[in-house]
DSSP file (Angstrom, degrees, kcal/mol; ACC not computed):
  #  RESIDUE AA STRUCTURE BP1 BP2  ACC     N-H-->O    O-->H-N    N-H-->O    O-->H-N    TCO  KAPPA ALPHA  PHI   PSI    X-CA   Y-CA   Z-CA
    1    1 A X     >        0   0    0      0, 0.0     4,-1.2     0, 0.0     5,-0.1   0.000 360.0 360.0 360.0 -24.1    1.2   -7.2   27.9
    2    2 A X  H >>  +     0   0    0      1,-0.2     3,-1.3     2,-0.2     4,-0.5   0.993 360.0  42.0 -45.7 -81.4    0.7   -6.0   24.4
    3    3 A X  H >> S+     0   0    0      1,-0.3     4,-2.2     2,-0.2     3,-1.2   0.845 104.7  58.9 -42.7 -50.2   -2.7   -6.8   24.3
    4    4 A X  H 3> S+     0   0    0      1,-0.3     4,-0.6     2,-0.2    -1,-0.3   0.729 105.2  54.9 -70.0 -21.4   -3.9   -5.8   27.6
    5    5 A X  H << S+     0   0    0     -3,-1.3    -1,-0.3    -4,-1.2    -2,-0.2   0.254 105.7  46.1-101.6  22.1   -2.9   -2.3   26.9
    6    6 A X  H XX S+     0   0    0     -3,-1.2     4,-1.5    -4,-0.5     3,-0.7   0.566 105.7  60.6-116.7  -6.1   -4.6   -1.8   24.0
    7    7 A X  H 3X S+     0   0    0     -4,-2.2     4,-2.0     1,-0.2    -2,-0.2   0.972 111.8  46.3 -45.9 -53.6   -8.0   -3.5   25.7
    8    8 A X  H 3X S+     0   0    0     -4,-0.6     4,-1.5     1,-0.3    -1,-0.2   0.465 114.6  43.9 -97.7 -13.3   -7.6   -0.4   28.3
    9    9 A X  H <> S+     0   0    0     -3,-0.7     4,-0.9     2,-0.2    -1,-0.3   0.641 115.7  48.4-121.9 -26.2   -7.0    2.2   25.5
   10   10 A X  H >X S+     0   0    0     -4,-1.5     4,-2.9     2,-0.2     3,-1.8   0.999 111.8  47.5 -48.5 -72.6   -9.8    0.5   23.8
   11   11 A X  H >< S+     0   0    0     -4,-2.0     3,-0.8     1,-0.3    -2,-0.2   0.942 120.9  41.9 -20.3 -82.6  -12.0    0.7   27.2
   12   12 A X  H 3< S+     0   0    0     -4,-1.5    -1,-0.3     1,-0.2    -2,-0.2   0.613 113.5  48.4 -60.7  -8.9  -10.9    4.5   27.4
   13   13 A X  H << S+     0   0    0     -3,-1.8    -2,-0.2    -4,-0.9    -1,-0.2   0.504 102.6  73.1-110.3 -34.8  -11.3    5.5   23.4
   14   14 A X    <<  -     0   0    0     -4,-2.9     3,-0.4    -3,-0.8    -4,-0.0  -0.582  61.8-155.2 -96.7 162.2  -15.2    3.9   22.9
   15   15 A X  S    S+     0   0    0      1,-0.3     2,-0.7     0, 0.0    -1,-0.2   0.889  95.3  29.0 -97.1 -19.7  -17.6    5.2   24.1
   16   16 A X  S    S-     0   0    0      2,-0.0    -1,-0.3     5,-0.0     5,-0.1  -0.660  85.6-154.1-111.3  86.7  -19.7    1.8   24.2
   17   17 A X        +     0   0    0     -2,-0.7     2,-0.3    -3,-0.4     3,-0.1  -0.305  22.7 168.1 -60.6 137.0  -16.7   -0.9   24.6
   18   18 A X     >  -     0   0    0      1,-0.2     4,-1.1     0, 0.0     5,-0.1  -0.984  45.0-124.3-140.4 142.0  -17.7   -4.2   23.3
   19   19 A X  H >> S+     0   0    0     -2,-0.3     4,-2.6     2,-0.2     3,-1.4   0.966 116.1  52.4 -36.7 -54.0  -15.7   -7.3   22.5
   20   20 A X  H 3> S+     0   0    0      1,-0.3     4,-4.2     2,-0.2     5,-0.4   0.971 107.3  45.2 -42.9 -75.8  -17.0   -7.1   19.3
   21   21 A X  H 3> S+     0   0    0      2,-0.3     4,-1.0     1,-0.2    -1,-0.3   0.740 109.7  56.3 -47.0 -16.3  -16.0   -3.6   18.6
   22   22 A X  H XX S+     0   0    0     -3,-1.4     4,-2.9    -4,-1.1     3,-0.6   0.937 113.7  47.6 -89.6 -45.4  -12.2   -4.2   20.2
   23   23 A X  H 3X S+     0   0    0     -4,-2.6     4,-0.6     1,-0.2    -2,-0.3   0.735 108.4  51.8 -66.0 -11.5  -11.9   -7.2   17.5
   24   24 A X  H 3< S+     0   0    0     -4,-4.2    -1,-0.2    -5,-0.5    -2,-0.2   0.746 111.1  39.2 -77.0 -30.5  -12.9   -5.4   15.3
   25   25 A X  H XX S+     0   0    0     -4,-1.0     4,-2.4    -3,-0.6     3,-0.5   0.738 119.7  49.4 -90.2 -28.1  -10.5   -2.2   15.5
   26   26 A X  H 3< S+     0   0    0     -4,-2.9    -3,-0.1     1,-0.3    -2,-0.1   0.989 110.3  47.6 -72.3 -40.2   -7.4   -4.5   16.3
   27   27 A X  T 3< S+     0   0    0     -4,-0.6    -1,-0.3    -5,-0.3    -3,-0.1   0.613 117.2  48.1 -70.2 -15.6   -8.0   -7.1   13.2
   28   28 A X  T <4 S+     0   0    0     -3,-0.5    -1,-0.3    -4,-0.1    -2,-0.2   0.602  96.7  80.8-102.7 -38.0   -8.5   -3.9   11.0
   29   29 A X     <  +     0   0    0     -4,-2.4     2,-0.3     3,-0.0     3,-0.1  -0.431  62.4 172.0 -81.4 166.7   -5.5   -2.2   12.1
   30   30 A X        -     0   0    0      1,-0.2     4,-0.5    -2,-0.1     3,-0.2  -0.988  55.8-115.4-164.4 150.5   -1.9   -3.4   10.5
   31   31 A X  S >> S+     0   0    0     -2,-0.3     3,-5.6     1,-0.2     4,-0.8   0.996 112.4  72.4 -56.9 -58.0    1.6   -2.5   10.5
   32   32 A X  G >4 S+     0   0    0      1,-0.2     3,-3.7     2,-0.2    -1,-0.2   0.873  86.0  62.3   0.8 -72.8    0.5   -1.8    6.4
   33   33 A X  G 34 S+     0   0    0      1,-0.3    -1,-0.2    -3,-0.2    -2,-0.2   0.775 109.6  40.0 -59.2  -7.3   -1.4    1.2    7.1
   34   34 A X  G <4 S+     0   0    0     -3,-5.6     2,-0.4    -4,-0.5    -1,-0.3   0.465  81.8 133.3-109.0  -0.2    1.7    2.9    8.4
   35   35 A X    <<  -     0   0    0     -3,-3.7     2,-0.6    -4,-0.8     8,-0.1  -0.457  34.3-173.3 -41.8 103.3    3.7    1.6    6.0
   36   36 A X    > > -     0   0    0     -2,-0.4     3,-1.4     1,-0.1     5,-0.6  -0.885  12.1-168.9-136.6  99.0    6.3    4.5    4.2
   37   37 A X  G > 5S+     0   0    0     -2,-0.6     3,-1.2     1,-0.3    -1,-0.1   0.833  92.1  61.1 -64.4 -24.5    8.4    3.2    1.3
   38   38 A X  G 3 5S+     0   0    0      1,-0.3    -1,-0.3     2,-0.1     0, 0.0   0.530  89.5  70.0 -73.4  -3.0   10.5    6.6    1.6
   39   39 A X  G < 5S-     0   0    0     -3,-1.4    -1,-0.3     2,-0.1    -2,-0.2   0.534  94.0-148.4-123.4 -21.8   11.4    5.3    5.3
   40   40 A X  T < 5 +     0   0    0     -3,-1.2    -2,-0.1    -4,-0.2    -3,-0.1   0.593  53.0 133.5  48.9  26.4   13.8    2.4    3.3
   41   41 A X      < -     0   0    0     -5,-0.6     2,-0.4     1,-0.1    -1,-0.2  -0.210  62.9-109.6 -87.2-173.1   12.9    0.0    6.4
   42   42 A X        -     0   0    0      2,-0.0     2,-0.4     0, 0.0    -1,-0.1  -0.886  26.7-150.2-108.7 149.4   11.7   -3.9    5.6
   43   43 A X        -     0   0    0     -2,-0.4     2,-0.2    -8,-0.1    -8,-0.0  -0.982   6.4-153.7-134.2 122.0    8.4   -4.4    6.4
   44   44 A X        +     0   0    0     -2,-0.4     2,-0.3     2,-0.0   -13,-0.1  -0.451  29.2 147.8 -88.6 167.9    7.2   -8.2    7.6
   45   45 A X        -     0   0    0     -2,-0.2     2,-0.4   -14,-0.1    -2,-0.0  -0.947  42.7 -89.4 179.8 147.8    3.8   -9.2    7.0
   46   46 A X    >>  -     0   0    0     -2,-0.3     4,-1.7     1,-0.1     3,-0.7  -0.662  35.4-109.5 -83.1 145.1    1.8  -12.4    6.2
   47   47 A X  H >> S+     0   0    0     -2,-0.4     4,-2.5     1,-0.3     3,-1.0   0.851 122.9  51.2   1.3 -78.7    0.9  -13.9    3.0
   48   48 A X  H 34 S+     0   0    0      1,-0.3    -1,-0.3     2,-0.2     3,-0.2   0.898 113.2  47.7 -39.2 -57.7   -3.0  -12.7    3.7
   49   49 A X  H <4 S+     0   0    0     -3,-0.7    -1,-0.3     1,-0.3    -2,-0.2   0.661 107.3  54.2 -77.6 -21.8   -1.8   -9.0    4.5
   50   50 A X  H X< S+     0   0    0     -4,-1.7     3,-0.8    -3,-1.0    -1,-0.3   0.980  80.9 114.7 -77.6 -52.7    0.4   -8.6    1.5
   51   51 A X  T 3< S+     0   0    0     -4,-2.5     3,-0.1     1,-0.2    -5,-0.0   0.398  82.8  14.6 -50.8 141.2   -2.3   -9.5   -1.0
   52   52 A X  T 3  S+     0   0    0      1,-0.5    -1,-0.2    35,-0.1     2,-0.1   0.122 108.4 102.8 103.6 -10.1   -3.4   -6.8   -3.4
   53   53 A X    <   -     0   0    0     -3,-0.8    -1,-0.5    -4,-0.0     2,-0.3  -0.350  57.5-152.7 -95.9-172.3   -0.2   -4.8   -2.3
   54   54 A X        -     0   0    0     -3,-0.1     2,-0.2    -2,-0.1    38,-0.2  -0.855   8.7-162.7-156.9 159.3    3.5   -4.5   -4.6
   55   55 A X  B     -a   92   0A   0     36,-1.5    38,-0.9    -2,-0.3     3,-0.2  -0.621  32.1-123.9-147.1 147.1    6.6   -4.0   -3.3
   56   56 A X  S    S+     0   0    0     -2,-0.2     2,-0.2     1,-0.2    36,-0.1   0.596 103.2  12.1 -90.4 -25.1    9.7   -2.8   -4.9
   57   57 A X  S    S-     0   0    0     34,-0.1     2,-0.3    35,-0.1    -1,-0.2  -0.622  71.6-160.8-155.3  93.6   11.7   -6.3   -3.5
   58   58 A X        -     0   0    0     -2,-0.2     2,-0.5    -3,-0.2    34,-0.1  -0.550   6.4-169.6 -55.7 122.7    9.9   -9.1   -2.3
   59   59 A X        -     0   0    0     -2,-0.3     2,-0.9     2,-0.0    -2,-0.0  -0.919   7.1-163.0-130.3 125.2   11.7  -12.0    0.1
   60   60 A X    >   -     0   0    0     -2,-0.5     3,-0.5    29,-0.0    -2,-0.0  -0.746  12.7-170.7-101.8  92.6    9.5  -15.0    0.7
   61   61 A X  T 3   +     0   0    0     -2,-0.9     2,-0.2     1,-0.2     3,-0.1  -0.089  56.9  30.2 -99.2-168.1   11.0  -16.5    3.3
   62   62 A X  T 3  S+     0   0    0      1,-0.2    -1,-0.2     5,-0.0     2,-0.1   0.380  74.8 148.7  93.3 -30.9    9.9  -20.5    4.8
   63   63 A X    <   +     0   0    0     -3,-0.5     2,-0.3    -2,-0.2    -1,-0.2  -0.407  15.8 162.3 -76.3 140.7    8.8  -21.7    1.3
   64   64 A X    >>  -     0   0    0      4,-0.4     3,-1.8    -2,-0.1     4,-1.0  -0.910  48.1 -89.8-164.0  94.8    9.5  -25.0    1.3
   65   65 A X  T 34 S+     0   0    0     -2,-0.3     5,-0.1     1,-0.3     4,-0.1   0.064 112.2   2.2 -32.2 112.3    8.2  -27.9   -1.0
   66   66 A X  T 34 S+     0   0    0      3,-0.7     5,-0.4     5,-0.0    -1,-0.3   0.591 120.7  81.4  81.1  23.6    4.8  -29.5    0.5
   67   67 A X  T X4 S+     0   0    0     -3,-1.8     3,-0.5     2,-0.4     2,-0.3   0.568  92.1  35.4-128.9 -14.6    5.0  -27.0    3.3
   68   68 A X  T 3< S+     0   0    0     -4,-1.0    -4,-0.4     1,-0.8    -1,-0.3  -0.820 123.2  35.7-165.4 130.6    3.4  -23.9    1.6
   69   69 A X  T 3  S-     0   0    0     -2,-0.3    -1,-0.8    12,-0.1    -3,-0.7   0.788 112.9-123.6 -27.0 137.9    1.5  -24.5   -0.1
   70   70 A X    X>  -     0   0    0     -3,-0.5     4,-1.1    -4,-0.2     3,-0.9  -0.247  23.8-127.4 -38.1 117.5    0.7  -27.3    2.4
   71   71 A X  H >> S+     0   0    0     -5,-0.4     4,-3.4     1,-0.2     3,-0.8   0.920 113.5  63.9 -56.0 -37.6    0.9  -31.1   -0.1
   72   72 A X  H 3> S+     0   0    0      1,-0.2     4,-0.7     2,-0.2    -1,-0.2   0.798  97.3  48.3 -39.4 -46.4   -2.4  -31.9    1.1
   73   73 A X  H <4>S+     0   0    0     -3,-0.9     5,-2.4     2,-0.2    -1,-0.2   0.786 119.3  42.9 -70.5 -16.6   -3.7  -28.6   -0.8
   74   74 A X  H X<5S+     0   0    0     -4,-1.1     3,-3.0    -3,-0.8    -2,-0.2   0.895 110.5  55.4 -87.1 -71.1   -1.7  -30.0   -4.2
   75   75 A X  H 3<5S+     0   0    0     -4,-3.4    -1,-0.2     1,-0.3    -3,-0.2   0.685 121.6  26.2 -36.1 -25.5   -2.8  -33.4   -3.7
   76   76 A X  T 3<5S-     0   0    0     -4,-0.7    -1,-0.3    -5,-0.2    -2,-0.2   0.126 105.2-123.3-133.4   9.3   -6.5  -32.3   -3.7
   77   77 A X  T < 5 +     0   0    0     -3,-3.0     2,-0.5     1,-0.2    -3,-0.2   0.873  38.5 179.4  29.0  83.5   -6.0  -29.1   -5.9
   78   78 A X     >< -     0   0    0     -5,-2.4     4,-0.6     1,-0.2    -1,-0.2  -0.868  18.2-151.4 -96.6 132.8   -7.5  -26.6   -3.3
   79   79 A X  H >> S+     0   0    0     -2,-0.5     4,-2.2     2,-0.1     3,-0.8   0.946  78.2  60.8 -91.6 -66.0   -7.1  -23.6   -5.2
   80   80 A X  H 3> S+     0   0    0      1,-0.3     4,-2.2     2,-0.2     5,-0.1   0.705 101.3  47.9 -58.9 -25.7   -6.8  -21.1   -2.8
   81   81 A X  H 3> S+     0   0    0      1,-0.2     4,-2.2     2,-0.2    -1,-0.3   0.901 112.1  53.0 -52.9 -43.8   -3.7  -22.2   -0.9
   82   82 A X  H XX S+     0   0    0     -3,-0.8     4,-1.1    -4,-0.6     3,-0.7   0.967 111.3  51.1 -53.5 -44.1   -2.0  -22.7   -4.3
   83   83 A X  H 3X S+     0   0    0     -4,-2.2     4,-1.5     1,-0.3    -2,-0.2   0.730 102.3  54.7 -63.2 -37.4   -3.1  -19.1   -5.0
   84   84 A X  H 3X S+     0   0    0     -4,-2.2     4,-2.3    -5,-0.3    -1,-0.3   0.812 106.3  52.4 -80.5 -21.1   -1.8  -17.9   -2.2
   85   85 A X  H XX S+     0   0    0     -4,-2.2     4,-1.4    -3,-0.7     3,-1.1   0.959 115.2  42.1 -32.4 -94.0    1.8  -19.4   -3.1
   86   86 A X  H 3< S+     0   0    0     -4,-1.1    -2,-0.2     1,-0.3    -1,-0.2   0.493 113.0  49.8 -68.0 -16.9    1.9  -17.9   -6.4
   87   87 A X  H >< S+     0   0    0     -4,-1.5     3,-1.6    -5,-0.2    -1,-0.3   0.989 108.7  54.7 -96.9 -33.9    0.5  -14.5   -5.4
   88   88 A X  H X< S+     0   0    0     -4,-2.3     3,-1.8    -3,-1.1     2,-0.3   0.915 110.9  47.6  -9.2 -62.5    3.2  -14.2   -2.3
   89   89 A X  T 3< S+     0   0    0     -4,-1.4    -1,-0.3     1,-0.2    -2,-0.1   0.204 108.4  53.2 -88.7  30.8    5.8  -14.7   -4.8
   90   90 A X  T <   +     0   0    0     -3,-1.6    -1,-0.2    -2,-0.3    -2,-0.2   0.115  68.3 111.9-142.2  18.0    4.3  -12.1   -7.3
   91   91 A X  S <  S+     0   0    0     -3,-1.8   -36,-1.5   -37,-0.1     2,-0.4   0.520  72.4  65.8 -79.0   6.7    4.2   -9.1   -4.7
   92   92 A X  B    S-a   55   0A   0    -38,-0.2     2,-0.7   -36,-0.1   -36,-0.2  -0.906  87.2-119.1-105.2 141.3    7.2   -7.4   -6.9
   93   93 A X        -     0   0    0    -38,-0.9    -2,-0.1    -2,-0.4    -3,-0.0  -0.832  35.5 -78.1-110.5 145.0    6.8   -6.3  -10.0
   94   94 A X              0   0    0     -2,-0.7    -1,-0.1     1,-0.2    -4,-0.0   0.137 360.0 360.0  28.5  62.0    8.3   -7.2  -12.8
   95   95 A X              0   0    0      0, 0.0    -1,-0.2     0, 0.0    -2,-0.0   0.514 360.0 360.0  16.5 360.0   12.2   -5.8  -13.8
């Protein structure tokens, strides 16, 4: 239902609604941009969405030997999956 009311608020907000243009404002917006460290709530988010950010206490949850990174990416040393391991687990910084 989520989706279908923000198509209609899309519809009423452009003035030329386009598929394009509706992916294009939903895939750009993210809980992130509203994010308020002063607010003390937890904020979830994927791997992809964290990157670039820091955090005062990171919890990674799921990680799990040969499931993320995926063994397939280890086995065949695809860099970016590893990458995305080690920067997930570097979104705090340092004590």
């Amino acid at each position: 239902m989520e989706l279908v009311a923000q198509m209609r608020e899309y519809e009423r907000e452009a003035e030329e609604p386009t598929l394009a243009g509706f992916l294009e404002r939903i895939t750009l917006a993210s809980d992130v941009d509203s994010y308020d460290p002063e607010k003390g709530a937890v904020a979830l988010m994927t791997v992809h969405t964290a990157k670039g950010l820091e955090f005062p206490e990171v919890l990674c949850v799921g990680l799990e030997e040969g499931v993320f990174p995926h063994q397939r990416s280890i086995r065949r040393r695809m860099r970016p999956p590893r990458k995305s391991a080690a920067s997930a687990t570097s979104r705090s910084p340092a004590p």
